[in-house]
N, C-alpha and C positions, 0 to 999 in steps of 0.2 A: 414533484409537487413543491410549488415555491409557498415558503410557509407564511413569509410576511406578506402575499399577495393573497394567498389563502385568510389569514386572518381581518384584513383590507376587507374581502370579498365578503365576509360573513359580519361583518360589523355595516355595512351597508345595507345588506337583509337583515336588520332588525335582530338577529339571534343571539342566544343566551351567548354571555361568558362562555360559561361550561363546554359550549361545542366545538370547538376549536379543540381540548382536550382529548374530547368524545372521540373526534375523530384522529385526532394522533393515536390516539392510544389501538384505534380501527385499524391504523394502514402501519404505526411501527412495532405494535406488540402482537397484535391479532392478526398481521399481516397478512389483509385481504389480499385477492385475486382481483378484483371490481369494487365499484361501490354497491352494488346490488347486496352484497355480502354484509354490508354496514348495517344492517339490519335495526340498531339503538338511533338509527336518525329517520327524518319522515322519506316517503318516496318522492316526496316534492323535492327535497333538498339532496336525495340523493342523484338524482336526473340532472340538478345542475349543475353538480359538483362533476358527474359523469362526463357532463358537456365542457365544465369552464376548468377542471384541475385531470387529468388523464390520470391513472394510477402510477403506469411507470413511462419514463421518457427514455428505453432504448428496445430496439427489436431484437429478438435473437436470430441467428442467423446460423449458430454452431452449438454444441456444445458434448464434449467431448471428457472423456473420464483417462486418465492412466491406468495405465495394465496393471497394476498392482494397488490400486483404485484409491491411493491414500495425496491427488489432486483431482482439478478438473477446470479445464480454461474455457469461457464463455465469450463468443464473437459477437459483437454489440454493431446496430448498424442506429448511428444518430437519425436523429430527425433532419438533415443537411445531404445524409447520405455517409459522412464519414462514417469509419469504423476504429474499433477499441477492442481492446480483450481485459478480461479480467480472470482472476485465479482465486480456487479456493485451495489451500493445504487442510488436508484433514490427516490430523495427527493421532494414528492408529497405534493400537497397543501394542508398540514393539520396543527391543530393549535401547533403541536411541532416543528414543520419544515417550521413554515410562512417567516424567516428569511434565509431559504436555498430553499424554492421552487423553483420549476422547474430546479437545481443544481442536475448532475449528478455526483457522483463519483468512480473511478474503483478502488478497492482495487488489489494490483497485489502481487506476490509472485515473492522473489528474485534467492530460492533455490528450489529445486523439494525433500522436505520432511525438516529436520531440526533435526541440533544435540544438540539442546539445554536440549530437555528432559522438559520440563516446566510438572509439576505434573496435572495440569489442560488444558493443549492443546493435542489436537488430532495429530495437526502434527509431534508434537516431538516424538511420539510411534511410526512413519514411519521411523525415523533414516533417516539420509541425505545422500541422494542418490549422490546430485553433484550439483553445481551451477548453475547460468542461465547464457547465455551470453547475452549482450547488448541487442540485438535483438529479442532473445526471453521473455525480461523484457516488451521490448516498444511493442513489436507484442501483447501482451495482452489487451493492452490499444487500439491501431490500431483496434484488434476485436470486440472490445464493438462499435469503432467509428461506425465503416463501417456498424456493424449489425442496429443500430438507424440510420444512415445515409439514409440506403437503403430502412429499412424495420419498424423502427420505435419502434418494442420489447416493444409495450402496451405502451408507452409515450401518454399523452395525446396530448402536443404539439414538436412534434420531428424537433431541430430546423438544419439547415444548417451550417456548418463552414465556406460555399463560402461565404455566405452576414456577417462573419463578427462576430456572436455569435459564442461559443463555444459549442459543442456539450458534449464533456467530460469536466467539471471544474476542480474539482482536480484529482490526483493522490494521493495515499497514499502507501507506502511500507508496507502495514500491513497484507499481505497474509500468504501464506508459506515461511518460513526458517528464517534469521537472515541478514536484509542487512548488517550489518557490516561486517560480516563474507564472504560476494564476495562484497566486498569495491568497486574495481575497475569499474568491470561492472556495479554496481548498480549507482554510478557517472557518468559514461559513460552513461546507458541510460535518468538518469535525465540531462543532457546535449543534450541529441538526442531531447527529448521531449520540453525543452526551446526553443531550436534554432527558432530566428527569421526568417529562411528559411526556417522552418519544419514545425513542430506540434504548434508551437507556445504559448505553455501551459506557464502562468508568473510562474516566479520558487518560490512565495509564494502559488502557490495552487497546491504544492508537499509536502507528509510529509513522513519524516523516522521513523520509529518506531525499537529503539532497546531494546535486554533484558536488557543493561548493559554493553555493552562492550566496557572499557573504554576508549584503546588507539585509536576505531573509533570514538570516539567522539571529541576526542582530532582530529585526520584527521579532521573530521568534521569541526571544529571549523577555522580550516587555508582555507575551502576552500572557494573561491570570488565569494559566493552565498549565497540570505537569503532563503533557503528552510526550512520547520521547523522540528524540533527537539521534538520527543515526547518518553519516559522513560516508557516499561512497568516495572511498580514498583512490586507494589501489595503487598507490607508486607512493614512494617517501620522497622523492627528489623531483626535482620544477622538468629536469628534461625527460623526464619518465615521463612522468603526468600529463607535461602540455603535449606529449606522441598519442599518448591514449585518448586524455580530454583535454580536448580544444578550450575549457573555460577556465582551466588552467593560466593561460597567458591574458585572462582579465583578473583572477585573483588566484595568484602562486601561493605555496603553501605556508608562506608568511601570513599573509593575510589570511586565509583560510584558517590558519592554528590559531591567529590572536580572535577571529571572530568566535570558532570555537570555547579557548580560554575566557574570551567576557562573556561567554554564556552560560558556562558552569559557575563564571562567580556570581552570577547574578541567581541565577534559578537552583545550584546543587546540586543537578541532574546527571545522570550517567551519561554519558554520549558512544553510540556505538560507530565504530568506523568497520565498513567493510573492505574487503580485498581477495579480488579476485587472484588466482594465483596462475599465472600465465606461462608457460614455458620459457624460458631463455629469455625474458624479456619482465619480470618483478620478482621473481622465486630465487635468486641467488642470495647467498649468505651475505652479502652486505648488504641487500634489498631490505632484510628482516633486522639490519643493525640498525640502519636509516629509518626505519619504521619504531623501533621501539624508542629512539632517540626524540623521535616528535610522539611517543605515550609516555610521556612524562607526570601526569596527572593519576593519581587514584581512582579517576571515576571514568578514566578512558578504557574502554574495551574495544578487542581487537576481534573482526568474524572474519576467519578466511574461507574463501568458497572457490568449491571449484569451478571452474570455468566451461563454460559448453558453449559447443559449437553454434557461432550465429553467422556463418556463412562466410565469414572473411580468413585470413591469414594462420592468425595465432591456433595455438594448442594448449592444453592446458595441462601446467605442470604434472611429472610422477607422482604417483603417491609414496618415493621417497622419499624425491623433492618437496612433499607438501609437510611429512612427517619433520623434517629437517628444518625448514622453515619456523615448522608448529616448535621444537623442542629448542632451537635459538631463539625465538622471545619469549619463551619461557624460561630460559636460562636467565635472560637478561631483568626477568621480573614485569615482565607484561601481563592484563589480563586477555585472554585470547582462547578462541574455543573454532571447532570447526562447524561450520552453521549445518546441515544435512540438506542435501538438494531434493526438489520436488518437481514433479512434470517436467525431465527432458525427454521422455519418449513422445511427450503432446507440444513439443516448444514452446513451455510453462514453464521454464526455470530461467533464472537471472540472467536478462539481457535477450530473451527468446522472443520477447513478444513485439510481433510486427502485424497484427492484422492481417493474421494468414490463413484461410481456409481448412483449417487438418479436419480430416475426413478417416 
């Protein structure tokens, strides 16, 4: 639902102010199923809205839960015909996640595939089909609400957004494609999703995740929002990096670190850098000295994750290897945590998601 075309629409019809509220507060807190449901607007106005704004702009096509039911990835087919997945984490009461229980989060994707090419992601071997628009970024997040809202999707306690809890806590841009790369849109739906007439999500429990790309970080950095800022790294050195990511050899980790560094001095924000940890190829002890060498800042944090299989070459470090890793930049004074992986039995975990049918 494009909102400035919505409000456009209804200021043409003669209608109050007020409705335009009315109806956010319809489709992002009450989060109908139709308009029919809007019941606080006439039936006239709900029939054209039914005709001229659709509720949601993607079809499902999948949607699948893990065996130990604490994700679940949803197959999106565009209005175009592309397709998209999206991911919830739902952080169950267990002793890794005592600090995030009963905290849901919707991973969403910005692009329908991606041109990055990353050597270890599934989605970059789909090549980028096209971007998302606003609408179809935040309708991802909308489908998770409404599906727990209505019907709950295994939650133990599936809570309401009318009394006031949030149903979805974060968002994370960490699906399919590159948000830097549809800039516009992807600020535009983290703006849809804030609005204190919408969805009402605080704009600290949003996070962008880029490969690199430095002049959106620099964007980033001017805009009058603390959302957070997270760097997939995954290599300390230029010949690592530019084997893994290709975008590497348009900004090497010079530039990459100084676009980082003018952004914590401008904003104060934390920046998290991920890293996947790969066997024999980023997990050796000099890997983790190169690494803590460019976390020279206080406010840089380090997530190492393990790596899962997307079909190619690599393997993904021991969990000696990973331990040995974790307790060298820790020695060296890093801040660094091991992030806990979700949906690799549904190809819902970091770097899984290709638009794949799982049944």
């Amino acid at each position: 639902m494009d909102i400035i075309k919505l409000e456009k629409f209804l200021k043409e019809k003669g209608e109050k102010e007020y409705r335009l509220k009315q109806i956010k507060k319809a489709v992002f807190c009450g989060l109908i199923n139709n308009w029919d449901e809007a019941s606080i607007l006439s039936k006239e106005l709900r029939a054209e809205l039914k005709k001229e704004f659709p509720i949601a702009s993607l079809e499902l096509l999948n949607l699948i839960e893990s065996k130990n039911k604490d994700s679940a990835k949803a197959v999106f087919k565009l209005n175009d015909g592309n397709i998209i997945e999206t991911v919830l984490v739902k952080h169950l009461n267990t002793k890794e996640n005592d600090a995030k229980a009963g905290r849901n989060t919707v991973c969403v994707s910005s692009q329908a595939g991606c041109v990055m090419n990353c050597g270890f992601c599934a989605t970059g071997k789909m090549g980028l089909k096209r971007n998302l628009t606003s609408e179809e970024i935040v309708d991802q997040v909308l489908f998770f609400s409404r599906l727990i809202r209505h019907q709950g999707l295994s939650l133990d306690n599936p809570r309401t957004v009318l009394g006031g809890d949030k149903i979805i806590n974060n968002v994370v841009f960490m699906g399919m494609g590159e948000p830097f790369l549809n800039y516009d849109n992807t600020i535009k739906a983290i703006r849809i999703l804030n609005d204190k007439d919408g969805f009402n999500l605080g704009i600290r429990h949003i996070s962008i995740s880029t490969c690199g790309i430095a002049p959106g970080i620099a964007r980033f950095a001017d805009e009058n929002f603390q959302a957070n800022l997270a760097i997939s790294l995954h290599a300390a050195d230029d010949k690592t990096r530019s084997k893994l990511m290709p975008i590497n050899d348009t900004y090497p980790l010079v530039i990459l670190m100084k676009a980082v560094d003018d952004y914590v001095k401008k904003t104060n924000r934390k920046v998290m850098f991920e890293y996947l940890l790969i066997d024999d190829v980023n997990d050796r002890s000099e890997d983790a000295i190169n690494l803590a060498k460019l976390m020279k800042n206080s406010l840089y944090h380090v997530n190492l994750i393990k790596y899962h299989d997307t079909g190619g070459n690599f393997k993904p470090s021991s969990q000696a290897k990973r331990t040995q890793f974790f307790d060298t930049l820790k020695k060296l004074g890093v801040s660094v945590t091991f992030r806990v992986s979700f949906g690799e039995d549904i190809l819902a975990a970091c770097g899984q998601l290709a638009g794949k049918m799982i049944k």
